[in-house]
KEKE-3310 file (N, C-alpha, C; in steps of 0.2 Angstrom, whole numbers, plus 5000, padded with zeros to 4 digits):
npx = (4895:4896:4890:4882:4888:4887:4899:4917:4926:4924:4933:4935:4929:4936:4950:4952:4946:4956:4967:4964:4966:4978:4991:5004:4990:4989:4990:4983:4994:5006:5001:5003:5017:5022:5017:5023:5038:5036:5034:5023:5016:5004:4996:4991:4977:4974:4971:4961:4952:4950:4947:4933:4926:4928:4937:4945:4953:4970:4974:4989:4987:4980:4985:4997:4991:4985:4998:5005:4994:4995:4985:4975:4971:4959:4952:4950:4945:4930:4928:4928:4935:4952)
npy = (4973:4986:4989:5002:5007:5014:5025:5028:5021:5006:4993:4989:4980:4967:4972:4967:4955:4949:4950:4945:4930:4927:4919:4918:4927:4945:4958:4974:4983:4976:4975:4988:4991:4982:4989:5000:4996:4995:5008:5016:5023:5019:5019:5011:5015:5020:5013:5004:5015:5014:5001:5001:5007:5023:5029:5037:5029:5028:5029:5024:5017:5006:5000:4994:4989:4977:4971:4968:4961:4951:4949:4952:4967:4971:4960:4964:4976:4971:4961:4942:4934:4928)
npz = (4952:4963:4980:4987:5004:5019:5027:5025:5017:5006:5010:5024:5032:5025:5027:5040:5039:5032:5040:5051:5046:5042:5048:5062:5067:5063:5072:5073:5077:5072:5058:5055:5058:5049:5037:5039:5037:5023:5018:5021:5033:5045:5059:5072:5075:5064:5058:5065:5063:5047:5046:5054:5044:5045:5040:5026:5013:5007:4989:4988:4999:5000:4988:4997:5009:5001:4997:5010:5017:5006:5000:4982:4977:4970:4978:4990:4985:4986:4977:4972:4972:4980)
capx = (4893:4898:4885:4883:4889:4886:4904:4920:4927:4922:4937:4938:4929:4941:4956:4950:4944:4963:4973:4964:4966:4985:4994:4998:4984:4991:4987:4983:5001:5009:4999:5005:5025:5024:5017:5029:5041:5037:5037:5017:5013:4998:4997:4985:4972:4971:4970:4956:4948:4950:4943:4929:4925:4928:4943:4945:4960:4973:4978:4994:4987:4976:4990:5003:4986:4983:5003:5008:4989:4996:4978:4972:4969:4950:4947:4948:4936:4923:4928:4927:4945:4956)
capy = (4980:4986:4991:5007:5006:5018:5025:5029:5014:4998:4989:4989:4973:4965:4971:4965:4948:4948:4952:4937:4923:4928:4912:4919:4933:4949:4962:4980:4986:4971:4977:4994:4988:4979:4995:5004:4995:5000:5016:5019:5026:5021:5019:5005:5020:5023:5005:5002:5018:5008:4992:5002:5012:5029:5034:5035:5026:5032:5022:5022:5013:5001:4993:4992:4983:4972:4968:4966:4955:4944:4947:4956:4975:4968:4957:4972:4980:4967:4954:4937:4931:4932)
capz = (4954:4971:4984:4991:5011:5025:5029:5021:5013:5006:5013:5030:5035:5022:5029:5046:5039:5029:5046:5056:5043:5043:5054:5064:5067:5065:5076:5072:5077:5067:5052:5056:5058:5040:5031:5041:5032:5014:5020:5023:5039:5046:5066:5075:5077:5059:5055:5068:5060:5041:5047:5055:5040:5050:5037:5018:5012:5001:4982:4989:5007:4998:4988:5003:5012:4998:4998:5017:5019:5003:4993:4979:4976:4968:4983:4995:4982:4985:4974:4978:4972:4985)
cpx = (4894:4891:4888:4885:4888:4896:4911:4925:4922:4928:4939:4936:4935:4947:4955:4950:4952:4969:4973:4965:4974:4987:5000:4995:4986:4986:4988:4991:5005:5010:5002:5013:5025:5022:5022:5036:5043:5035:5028:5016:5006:4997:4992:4977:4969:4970:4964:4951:4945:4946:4936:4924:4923:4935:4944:4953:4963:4974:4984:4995:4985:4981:4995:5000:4988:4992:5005:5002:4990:4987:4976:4970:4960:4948:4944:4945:4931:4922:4928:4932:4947:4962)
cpy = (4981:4993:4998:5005:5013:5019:5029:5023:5009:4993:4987:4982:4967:4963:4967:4958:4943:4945:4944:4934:4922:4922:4915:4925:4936:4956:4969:4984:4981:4972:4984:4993:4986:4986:5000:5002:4996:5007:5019:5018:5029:5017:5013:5008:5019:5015:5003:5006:5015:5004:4995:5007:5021:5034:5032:5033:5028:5026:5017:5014:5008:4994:4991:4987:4977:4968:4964:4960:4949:4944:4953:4963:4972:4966:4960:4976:4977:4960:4947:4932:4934:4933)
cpz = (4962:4975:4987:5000:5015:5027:5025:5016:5012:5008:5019:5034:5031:5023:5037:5045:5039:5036:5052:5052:5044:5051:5055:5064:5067:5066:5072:5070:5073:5061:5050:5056:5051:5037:5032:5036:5024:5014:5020:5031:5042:5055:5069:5075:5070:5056:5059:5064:5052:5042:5050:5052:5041:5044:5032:5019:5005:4996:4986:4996:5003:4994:4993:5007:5010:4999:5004:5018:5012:5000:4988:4980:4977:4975:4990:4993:4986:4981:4977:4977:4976:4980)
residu = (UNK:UNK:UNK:UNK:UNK:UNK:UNK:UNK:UNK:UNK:UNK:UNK:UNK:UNK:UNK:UNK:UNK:UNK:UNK:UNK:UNK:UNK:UNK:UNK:UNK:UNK:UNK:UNK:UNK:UNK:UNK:UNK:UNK:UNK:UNK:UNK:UNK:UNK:UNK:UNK:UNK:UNK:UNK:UNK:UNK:UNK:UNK:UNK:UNK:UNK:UNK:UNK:UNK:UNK:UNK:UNK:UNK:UNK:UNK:UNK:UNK:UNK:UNK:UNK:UNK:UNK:UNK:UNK:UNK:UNK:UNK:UNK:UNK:UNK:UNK:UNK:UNK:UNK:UNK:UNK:UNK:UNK)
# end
C-alpha cells in the first residue's frame, strides 16, 4: 500500500537517494544532461523541484528517471526492490 505524503509526488526522495548512490554521485545537472539525452527536458531547477516534491512528474519523466538512475519504475514508487 502506498502511503499518502504531503506534496506532489511520491518519488522525489528516491530520486535523490538514486542520484547519490550512483559512483560517481551525480549532480542535478548531470541527471539533467543524461535525460537530455533521451530526449527529456528536465533542467536542474526542475529536478531539484522533483526531489523536493514541489512538482508532479510526468509517465514519460518517471521512466527516463528510472532508466538514466539504472532502478526500477516500482522502486521509485516505493517499492523496496531496487
Amino acid at each position: 500500500m502506498i502511503k499518502k505524503r504531503a506534496g506532489k509526488n511520491i518519488i522525489g526522495r528516491r530520486v535523490a537517494e538514486a542520484r547519490q548512490v550512483c559512483r560517481p554521485a551525480l549532480t542535478q545537472d548531470a541527471l539533467s544532461g543524461r535525460l537530455a539525452r533521451l530526449g527529456i527536458q528536465l533542467d536542474r531547477a526542475a529536478i531539484a523541484k522533483i526531489e523536493n516534491n514541489l512538482r508532479h512528474v510526468l509517465d514519460y519523466e518517471l521512466k527516463g528517471l528510472a532508466d538514466v538512475l539504472c532502478v526500477e519504475v516500482s522502486w521509485l514508487l516505493g517499492d523496496e526492490k531496487r
